[in-house]
NUMARNU-306931 format. One record per residue (C-alpha): residue number from 1; residue in one letter; x, y negated, z. Coordinates in pm, 1 decimal. Each point is the difference from the previous one (the first is absolute). Layout:
N
NUM,A,X,Y,Z
...
//
This chain:
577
1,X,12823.6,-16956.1,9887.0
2,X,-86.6,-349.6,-50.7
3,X,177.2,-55.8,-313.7
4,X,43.3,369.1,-209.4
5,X,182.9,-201.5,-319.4
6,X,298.9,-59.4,199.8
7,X,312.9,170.7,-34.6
8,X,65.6,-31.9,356.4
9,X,-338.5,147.8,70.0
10,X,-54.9,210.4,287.4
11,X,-80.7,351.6,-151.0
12,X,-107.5,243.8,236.2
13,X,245.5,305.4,-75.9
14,X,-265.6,282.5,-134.2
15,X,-145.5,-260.6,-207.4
16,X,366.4,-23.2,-160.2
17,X,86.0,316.0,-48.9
18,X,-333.3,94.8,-140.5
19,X,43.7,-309.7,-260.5
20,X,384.0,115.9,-78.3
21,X,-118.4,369.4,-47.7
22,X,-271.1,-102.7,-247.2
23,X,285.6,-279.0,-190.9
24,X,284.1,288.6,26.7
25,X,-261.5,252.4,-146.0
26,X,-51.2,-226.4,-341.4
27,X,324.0,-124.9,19.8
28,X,159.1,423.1,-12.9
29,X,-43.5,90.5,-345.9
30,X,121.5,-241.9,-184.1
31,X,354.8,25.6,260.5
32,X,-0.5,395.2,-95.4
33,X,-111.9,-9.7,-317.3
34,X,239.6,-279.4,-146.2
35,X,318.5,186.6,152.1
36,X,-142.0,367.6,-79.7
37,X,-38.4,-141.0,-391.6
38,X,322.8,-160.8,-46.1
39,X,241.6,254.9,156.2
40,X,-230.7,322.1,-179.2
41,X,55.6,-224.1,-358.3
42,X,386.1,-28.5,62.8
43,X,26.0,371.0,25.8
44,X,127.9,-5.9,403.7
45,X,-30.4,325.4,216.2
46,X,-249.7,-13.9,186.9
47,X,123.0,29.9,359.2
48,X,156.1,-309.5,-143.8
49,X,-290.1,-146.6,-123.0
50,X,-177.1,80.9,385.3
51,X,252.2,-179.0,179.1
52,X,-72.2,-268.8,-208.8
53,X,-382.7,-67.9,57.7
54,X,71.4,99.5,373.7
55,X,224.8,-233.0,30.2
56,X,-232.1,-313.5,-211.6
57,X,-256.0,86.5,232.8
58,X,186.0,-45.6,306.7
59,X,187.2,-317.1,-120.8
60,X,-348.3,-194.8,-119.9
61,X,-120.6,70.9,356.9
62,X,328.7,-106.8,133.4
63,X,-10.0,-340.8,-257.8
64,X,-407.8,-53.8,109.6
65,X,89.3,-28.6,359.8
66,X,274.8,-245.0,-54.8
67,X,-275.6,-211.8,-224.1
68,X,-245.9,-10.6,309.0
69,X,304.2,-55.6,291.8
70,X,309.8,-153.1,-170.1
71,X,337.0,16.7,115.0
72,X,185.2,-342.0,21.2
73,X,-43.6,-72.5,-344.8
74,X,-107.1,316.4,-166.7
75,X,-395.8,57.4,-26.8
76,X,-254.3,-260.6,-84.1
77,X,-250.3,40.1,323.9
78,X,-304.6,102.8,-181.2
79,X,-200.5,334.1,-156.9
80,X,252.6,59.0,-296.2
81,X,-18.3,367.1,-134.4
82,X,323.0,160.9,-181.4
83,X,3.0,301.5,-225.1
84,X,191.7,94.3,-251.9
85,X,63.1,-213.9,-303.9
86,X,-157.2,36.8,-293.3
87,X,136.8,-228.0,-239.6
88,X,327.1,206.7,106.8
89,X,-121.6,295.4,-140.4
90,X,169.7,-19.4,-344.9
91,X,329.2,-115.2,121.4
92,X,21.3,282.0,254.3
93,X,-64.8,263.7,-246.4
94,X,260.1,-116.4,-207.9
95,X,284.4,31.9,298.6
96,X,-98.8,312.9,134.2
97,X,24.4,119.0,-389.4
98,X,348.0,-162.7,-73.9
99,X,145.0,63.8,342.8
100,X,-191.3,175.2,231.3
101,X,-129.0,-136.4,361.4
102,X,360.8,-166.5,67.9
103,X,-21.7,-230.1,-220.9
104,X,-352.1,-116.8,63.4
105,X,126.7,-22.6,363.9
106,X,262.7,-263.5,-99.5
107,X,-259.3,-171.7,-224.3
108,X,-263.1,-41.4,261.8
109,X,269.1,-122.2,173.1
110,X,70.7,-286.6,-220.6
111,X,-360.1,-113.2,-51.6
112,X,-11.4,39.2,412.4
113,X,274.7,-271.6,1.0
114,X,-178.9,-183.8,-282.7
115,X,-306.6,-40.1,196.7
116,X,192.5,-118.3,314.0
117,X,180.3,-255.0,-187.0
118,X,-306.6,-132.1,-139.9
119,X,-180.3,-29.0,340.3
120,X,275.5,-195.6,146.4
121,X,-2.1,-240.8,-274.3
122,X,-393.3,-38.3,-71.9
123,X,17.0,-342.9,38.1
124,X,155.4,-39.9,-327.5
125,X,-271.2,120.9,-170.8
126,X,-310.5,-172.8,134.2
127,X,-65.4,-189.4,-315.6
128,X,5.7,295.0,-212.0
129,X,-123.0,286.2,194.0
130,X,-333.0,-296.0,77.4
131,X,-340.3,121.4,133.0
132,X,-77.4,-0.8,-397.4
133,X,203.6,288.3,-82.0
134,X,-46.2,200.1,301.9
135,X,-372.5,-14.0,-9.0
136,X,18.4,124.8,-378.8
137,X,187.6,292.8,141.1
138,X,-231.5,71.6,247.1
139,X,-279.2,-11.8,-290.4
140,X,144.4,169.8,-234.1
141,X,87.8,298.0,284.1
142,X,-342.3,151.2,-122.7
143,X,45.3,0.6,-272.4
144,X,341.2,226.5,-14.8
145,X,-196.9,220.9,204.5
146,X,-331.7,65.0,-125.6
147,X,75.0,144.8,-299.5
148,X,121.9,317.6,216.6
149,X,-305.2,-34.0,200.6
150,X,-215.7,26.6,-257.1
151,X,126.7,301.1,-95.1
152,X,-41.0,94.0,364.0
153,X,-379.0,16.2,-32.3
154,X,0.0,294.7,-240.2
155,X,294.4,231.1,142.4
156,X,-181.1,265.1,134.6
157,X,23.4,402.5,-100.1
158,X,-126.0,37.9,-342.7
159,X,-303.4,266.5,117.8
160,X,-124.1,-248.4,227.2
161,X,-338.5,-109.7,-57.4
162,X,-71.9,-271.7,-191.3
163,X,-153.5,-277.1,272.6
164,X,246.1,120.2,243.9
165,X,265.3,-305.1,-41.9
166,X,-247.9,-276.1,-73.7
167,X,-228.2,88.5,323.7
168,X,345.9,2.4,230.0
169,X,165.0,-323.3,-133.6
170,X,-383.8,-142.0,9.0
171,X,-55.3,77.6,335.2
172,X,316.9,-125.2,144.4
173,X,-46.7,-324.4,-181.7
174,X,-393.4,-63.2,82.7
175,X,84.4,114.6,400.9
176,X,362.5,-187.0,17.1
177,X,-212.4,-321.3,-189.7
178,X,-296.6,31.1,203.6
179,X,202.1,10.5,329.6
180,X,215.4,-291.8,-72.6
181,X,-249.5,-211.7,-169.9
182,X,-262.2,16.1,309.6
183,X,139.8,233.3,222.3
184,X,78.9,-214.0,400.2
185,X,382.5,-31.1,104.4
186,X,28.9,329.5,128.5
187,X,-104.4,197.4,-268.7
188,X,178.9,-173.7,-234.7
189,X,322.7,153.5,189.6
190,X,-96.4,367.7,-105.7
191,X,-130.1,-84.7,-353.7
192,X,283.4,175.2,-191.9
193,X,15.2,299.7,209.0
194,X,-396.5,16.1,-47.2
195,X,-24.5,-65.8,-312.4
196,X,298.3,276.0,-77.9
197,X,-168.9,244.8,204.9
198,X,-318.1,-30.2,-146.7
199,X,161.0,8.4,-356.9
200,X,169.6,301.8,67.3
201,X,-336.6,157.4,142.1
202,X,-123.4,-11.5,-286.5
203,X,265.2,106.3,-178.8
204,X,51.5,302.8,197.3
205,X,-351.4,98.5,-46.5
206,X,100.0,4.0,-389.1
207,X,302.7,189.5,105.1
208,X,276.2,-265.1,-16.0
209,X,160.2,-37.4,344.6
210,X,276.7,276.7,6.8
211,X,-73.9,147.1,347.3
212,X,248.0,250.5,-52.7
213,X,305.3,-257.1,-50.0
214,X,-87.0,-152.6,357.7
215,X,-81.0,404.5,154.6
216,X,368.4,184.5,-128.6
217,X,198.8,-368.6,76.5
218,X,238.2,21.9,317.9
219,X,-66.5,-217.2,296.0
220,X,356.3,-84.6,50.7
221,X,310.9,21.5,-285.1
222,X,282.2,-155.4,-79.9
223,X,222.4,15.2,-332.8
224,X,363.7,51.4,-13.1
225,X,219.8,-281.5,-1.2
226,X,160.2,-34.1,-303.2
227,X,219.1,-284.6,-17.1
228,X,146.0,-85.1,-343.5
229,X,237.3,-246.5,132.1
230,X,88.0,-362.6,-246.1
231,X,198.5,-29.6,-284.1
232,X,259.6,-233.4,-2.2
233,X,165.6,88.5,-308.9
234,X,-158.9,-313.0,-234.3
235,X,2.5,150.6,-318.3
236,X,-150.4,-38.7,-284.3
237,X,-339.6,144.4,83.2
238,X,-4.2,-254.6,305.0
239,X,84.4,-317.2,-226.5
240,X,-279.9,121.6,-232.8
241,X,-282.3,42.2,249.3
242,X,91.8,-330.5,197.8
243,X,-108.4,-219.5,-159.5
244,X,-368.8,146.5,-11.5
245,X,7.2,76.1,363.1
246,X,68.0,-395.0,47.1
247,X,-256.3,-64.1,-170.9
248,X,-305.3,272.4,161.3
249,X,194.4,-204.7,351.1
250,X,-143.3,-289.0,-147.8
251,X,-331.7,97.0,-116.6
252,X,-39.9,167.6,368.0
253,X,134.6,-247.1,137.7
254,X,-273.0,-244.2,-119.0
255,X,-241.4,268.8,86.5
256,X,60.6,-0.1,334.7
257,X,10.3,-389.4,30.3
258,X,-311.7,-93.7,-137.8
259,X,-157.1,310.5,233.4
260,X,116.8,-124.4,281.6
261,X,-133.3,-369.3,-121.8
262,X,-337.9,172.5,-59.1
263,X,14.7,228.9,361.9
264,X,48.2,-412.1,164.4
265,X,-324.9,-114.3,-185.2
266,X,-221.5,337.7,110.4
267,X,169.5,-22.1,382.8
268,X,-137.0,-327.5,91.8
269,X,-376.5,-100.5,132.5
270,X,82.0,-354.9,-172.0
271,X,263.8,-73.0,-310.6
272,X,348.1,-74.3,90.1
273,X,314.5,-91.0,-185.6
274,X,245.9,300.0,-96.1
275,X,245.9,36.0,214.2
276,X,303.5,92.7,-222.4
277,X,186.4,132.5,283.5
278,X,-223.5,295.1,33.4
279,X,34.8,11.4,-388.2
280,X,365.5,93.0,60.7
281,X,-28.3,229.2,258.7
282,X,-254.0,190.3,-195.7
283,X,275.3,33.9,-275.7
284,X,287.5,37.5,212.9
285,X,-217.6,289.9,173.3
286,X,-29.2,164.4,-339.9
287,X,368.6,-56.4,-28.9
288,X,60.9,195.3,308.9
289,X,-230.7,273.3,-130.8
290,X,165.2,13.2,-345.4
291,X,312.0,7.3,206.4
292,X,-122.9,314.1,214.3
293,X,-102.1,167.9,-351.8
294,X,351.4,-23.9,-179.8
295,X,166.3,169.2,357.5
296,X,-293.1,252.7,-31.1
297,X,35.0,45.7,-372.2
298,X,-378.4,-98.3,-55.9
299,X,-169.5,-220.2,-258.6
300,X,-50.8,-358.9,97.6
301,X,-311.7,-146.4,193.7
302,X,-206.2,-267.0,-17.0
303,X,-239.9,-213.6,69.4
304,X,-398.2,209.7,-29.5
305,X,-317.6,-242.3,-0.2
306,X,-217.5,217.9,210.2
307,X,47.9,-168.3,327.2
308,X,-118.1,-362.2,-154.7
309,X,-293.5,177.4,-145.4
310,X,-87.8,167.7,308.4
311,X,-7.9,-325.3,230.8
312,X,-190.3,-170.3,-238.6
313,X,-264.4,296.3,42.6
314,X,23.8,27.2,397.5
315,X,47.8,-331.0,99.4
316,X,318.3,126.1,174.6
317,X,334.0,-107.8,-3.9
318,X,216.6,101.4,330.3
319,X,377.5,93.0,-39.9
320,X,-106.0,235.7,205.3
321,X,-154.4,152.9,-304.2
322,X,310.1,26.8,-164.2
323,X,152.9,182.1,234.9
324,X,-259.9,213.8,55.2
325,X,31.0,100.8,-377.5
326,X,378.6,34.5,-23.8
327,X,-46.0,244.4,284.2
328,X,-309.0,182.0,-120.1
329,X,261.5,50.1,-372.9
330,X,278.3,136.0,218.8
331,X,-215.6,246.6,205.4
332,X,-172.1,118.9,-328.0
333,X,373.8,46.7,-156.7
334,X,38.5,286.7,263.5
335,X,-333.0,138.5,-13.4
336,X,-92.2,168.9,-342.7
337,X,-354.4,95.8,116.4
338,X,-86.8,-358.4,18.3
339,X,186.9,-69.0,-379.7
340,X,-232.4,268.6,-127.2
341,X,-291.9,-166.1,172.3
342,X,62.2,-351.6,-208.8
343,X,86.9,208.2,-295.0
344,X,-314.1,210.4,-54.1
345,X,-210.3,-305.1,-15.1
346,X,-125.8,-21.1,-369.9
347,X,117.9,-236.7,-197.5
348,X,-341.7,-153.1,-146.8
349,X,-27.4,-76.9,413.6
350,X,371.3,-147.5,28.7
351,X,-84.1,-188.2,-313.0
352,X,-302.3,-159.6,88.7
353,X,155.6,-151.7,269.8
354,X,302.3,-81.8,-118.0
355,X,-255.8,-206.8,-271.4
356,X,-159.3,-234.2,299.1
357,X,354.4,-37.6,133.0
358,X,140.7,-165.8,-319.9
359,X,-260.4,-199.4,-42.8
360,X,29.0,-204.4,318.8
361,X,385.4,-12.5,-98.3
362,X,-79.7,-156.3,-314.5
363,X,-217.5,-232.9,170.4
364,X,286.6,-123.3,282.2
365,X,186.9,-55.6,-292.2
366,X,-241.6,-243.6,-118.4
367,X,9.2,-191.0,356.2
368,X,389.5,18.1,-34.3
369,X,0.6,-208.4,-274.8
370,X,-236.3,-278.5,52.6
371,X,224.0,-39.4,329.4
372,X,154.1,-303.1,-127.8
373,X,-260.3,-83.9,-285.7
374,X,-63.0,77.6,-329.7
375,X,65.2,-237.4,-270.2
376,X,81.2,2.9,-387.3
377,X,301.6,157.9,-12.7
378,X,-27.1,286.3,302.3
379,X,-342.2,77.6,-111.6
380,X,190.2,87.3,-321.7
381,X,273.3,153.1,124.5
382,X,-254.4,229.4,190.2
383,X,-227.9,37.5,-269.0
384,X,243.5,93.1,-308.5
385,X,253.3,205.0,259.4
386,X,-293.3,251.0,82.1
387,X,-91.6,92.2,-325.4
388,X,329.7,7.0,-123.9
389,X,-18.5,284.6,282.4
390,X,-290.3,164.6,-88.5
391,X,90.6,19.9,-344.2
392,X,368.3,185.3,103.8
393,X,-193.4,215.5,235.3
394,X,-245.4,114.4,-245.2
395,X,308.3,71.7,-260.3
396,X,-155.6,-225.1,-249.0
397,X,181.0,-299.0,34.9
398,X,405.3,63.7,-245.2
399,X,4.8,316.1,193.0
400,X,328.6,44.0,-153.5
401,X,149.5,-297.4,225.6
402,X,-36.4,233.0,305.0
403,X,366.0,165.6,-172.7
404,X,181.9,-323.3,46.2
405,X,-60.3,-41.8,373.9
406,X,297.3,202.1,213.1
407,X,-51.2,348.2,49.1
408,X,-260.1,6.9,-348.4
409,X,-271.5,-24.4,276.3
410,X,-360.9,104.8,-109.2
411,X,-243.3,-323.8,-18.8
412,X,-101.8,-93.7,324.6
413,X,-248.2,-315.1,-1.9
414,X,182.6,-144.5,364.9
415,X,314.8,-30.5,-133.9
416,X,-101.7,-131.3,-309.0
417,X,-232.1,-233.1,117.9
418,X,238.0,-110.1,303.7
419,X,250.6,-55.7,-231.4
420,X,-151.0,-220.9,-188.6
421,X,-205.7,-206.7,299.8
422,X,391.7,-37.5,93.3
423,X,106.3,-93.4,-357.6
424,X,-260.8,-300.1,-27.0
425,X,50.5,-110.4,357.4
426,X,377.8,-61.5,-82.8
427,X,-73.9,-111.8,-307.8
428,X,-207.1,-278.4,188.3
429,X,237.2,-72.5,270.6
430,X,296.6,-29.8,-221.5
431,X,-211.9,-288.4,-239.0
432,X,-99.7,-168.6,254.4
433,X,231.4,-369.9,93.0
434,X,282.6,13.2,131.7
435,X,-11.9,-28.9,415.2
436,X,222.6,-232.6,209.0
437,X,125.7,86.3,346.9
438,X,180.1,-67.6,244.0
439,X,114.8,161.0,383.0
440,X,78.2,-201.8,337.8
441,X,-8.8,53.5,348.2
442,X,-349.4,195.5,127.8
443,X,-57.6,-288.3,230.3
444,X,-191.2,-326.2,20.7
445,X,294.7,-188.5,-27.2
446,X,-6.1,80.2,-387.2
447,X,-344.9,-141.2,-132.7
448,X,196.6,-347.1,-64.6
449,X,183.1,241.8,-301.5
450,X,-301.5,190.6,-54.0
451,X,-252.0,-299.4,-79.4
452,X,276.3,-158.1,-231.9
453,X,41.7,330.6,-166.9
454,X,-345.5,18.5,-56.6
455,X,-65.8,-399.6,-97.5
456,X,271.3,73.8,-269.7
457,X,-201.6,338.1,-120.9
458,X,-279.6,-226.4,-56.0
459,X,140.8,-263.8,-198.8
460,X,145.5,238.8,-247.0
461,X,-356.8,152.8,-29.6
462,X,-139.2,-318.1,-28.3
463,X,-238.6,-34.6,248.5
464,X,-150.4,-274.5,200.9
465,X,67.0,-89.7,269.5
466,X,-323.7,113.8,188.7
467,X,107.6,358.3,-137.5
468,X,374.1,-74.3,151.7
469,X,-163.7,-103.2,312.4
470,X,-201.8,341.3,41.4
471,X,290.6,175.9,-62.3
472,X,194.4,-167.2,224.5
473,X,-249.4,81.1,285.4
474,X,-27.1,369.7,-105.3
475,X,386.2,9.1,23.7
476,X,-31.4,-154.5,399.1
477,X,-295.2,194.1,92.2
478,X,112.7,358.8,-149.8
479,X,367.8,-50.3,186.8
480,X,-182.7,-137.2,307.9
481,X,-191.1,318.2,15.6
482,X,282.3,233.3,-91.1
483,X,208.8,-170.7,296.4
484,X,-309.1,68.4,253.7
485,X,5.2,365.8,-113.3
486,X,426.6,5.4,53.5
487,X,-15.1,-152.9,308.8
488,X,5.3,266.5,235.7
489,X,302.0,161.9,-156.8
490,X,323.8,10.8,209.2
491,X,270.4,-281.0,-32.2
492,X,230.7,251.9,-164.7
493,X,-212.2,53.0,-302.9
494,X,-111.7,-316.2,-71.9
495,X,318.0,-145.9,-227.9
496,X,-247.9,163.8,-268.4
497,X,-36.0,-149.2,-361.5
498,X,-321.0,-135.8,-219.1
499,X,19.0,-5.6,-361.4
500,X,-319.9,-159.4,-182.6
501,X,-86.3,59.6,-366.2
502,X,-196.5,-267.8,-195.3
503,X,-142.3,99.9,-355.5
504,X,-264.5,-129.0,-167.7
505,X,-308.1,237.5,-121.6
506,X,-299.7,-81.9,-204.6
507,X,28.8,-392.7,81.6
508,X,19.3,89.6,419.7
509,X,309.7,31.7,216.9
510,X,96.6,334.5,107.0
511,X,264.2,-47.9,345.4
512,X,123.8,306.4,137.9
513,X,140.5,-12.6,357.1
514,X,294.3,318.5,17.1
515,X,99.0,54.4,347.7
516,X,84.6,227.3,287.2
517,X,-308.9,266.0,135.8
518,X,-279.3,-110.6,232.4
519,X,-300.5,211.6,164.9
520,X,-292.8,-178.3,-69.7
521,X,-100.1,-3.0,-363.5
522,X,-109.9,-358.7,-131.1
523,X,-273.4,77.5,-252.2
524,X,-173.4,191.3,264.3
525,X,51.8,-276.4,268.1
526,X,-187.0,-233.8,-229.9
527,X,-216.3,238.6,-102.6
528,X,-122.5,38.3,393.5
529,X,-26.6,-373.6,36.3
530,X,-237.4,-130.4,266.3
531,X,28.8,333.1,235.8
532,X,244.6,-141.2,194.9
533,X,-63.3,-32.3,350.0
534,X,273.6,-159.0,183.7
535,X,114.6,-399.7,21.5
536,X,390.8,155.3,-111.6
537,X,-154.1,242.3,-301.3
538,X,-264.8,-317.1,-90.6
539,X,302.7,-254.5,-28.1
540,X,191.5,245.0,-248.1
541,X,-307.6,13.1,-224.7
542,X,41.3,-339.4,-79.4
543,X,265.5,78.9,-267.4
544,X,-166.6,254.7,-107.8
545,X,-303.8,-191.1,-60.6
546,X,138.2,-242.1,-217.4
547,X,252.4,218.0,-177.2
548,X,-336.2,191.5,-81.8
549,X,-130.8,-350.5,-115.4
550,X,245.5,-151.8,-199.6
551,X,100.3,363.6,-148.6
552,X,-234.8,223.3,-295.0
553,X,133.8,316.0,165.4
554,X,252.8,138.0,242.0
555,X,205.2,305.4,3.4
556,X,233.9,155.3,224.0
557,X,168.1,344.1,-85.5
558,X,159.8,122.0,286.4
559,X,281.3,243.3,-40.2
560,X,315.0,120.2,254.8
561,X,246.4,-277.0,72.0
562,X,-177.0,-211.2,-304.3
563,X,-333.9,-207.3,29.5
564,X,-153.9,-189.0,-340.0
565,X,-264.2,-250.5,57.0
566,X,-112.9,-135.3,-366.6
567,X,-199.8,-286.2,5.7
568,X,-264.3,-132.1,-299.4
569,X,-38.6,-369.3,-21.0
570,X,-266.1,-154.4,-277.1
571,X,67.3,-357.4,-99.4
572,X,-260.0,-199.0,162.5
573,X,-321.7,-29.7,-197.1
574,X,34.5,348.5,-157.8
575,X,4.4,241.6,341.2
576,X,-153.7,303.4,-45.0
577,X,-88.3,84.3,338.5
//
């Protein structure tokens, strides 16, 4: 295994499935426990209420397979984990309450078509949804959570003895730490299970791993199907939770999008440019999930940041992984004996490492967004947008706002502080001067209109003409390059269309080059400069050498049928590369 941070790596097969037990195992209780809460609150029967989690659990594994080996469009291709949602928690209590599991069948259903919607038209969003935002969610995923860790650490029987939580959760952090921090490559691959078993040693020598549970648990069972069918009647109890469920779609929506942005950053040995179109196949995968739920009258799923957290801590990221987990949540679905095995772990052990798994989420959030730089305003953006959400999550921040939000949702610091990283990116995009544009023929044929377009860009800017003349060569070397990567297509789908943006930014030029989809990404072409190592590949880096000249920074954002390569240029004098 020459290169393990590859999501094509080679995997031998135990070494999977022992990796997607161990995920699947800390991955379990939050699937159970989320479904087992909601339906118990609503007041559902609880043959009801069993069909339900049986059915979550199978669907996540169904959903985490499709994540590791997509179908045409539908999975993103790396170690994504679903479970059930939690932000959907609220919402779903309040359907099953007004109208039982039908109506959150037809509910789920919506935000199902919501979310695939949204993936087919992500493209629409990129300067909104920017590395900016989703790195604050990925930061601020911590801290929605640890508050119910915390509590975690203490919940043990209340005639336990006094040092027998501390000296669990403290082993399991000093072994799990001690084995990641100096542990070799191999090790590192069994740190949580080690550092869970030895936790729960010495917890069960205090008397807090429920033997029993696992002894008097079946090997094999099955609940009854109880289908509750959809609701199709639209009344008024639909029309009043709608609107809320749009709006959990959304927040899970960019949940899942900036964890499959931060699962691309952990998979790779070296950095590479997010590729958007595994961005929508992660969501339209949860959109085929959600869509599964409504038909089996479960709550909806979504995206779970274990698997990130776990290849940052083995140094593994095979799809091979994935599927290995997806199966390992299926086969667990159908054997309870195994359930009560993940279940009588204590939860000062859980907690603890739930605790070193947050933290290296919080810290690829912090590599998400200095992806593209961090400057005045997304440093504040960042900076004010995370304790806005700390301040809702702690319930200290106009509490009492939480009632305006659909569905009189409790505070919840990611949707409070996504919301407003959102807010102040579109409050930014929609100051900034107005762009020009334009759209001709994708061929070469068409630089004669694109250099006057962009000589008459510059004069209304006002800039020299050393500054028109570096634009001018961007222009010819960025549609030189995007004509090398189109070349290969067939004659039928050539007749295909460019349309470049020109705005102005800071005192730069900002072009953006819209036009059909192409395999190799740009940014990481130029990125890999030099490693070329035949005559053909070394004569297409020339372009690329002097676009990455005359240009600050590149971009390319690569999403189905749609490819966006944004180019920075400095006036001369004043670059900042």
């Amino acid at each position: 295994m020459t290169d393990r941070r590859h999501p094509d790596a080679a995997v031998p097969a135990p070494l999977a499935a022992g990796l997607g037990l161990q995920y699947a195992g800390l991955v379990l209780p939050g699937v159970v426990l989320i479904p087992t809460i909601v339906f118990t609150a609503a007041g559902v029967s609880e043959a009801v209420m069993l069909w339900a989690v049986f059915a979550s659990i199978v669907l996540c594994g169904v959903v985490t397979m499709l994540q590791g080996r997509p179908i045409g469009r539908i999975g993103a291709g790396y170690i994504i984990i679903t479970g059930t949602s939690g932000p959907a928690i609220a919402v779903s209590i309040a359907a099953l309450a007004a109208g039982g599991p039908a109506l959150l069948a037809i509910l789920v259903l919506a935000f199902a078509l919501f979310q695939f919607a949204f993936a087919g038209r992500l493209f629409l969003f990129r300067r909104i949804l920017t590395p900016t935002v989703t790195g604050t969610v990925i930061m601020l995923t911590p801290v929605t959570v640890m508050p119910v860790i915390f509590e975690q650490f203490s919940n043990v029987p209340p005639d336990s003895p006094p040092f027998a939580a501390p000296l669990s959760a403290i082993t399991t952090l000093v072994v799990v730490g001690c084995i990641v921090l100096k542990g070799g490559g191999t090790l590192r691959l069994w740190a949580p299970i080690i550092g869970i078993v030895a936790g729960s040693l010495v917890a069960g020598a205090f008397g807090l791993y429920d033997v029993s549970r696992v002894v008097d648990a079946s090997w094999i069972g099955f609940p009854e199907v109880r289908w509750p069918g959809i609701d199709i009647d639209f009344g008024p109890a639909f029309w009043g939770l709608f609107p809320a469920f749009l709006f959990i779609a959304l927040v899970c929506t960019i949940e899942t999008m900036s964890g499959s942005v931060a699962i691309q950053h952990a998979s790779w040995a070296k950095p590479r440019a997010v590729n958007f179109r595994a961005v929508q196949g992660a969501v339209a995968a949860d959109a085929a999930g959600n869509l599964l739920s409504a038909l089996a009258g479960a709550m909806p799923l979504g995206f779970r940041p274990n698997g990130t957290a776990m290849v940052e801590i083995t140094g593994l990221s095979s799809r091979r992984i994935g599927v290995a987990v997806g199966a390992a949540l299926i086969l667990m679905a159908c054997l309870p004996k195994a359930l009560a095995v993940v279940f009588a772990i204590p939860s000062p052990v859980i907690a603890a490492f739930i605790t070193i798994m947050m933290a290296t989420i919080f810290t690829i959030g912090m590599k998400v967004v200095l992806q593209d730089g961090l400057d005045y305003r997304n440093g504040l953006i960042v900076g004010l947008s995370f304790w806005i959400g700390v301040g809702f999550e702690a319930g200290v921040l106009y509490p009492e706002l939480a009632s305006l939000l659909p569905g009189r949702l409790p505070p919840n610091g990611m949707v409070a502080g996504g919301l407003a990283a959102i807010i102040m990116t579109l409050l930014v995009e929609l100051t900034k001067p107005r762009s020009s544009r334009m759209e001709v023929e994708f061929d070469i044929s068409a630089f004669s209109e694109i250099r006057d377009f962009v000589g008459k860009f510059a004069a209304r800017r006002g800039w020299d003409a050393a500054m028109a003349a570096r634009l001018d060569a961007v222009s010819e070397e960025a549609l030189l390059t995007l004509l090398r990567e189109d070349e290969d297509a067939a004659e039928a789908d050539r007749r295909r269309r460019l349309r470049l943006v020109a705005r102005s930014e800071d005192g730069a030029a900002v072009l953006e080059f819209v036009t059909a989809k192409s395999e190799e990404n740009l940014q990481d072409r130029i990125t890999l400069l030099g490693e070329a190592s035949t005559e053909d590949a070394i004569e297409r880096e020339v372009s690329l050498r002097l676009l990455r000249h005359l240009a600050s920074t590149v971009r390319h954002q690569q999403y189905h049928d749609q490819d966006i390569v944004t180019v920075r240029v400095e006036p001369p004098g004043r670059d900042s590369g």
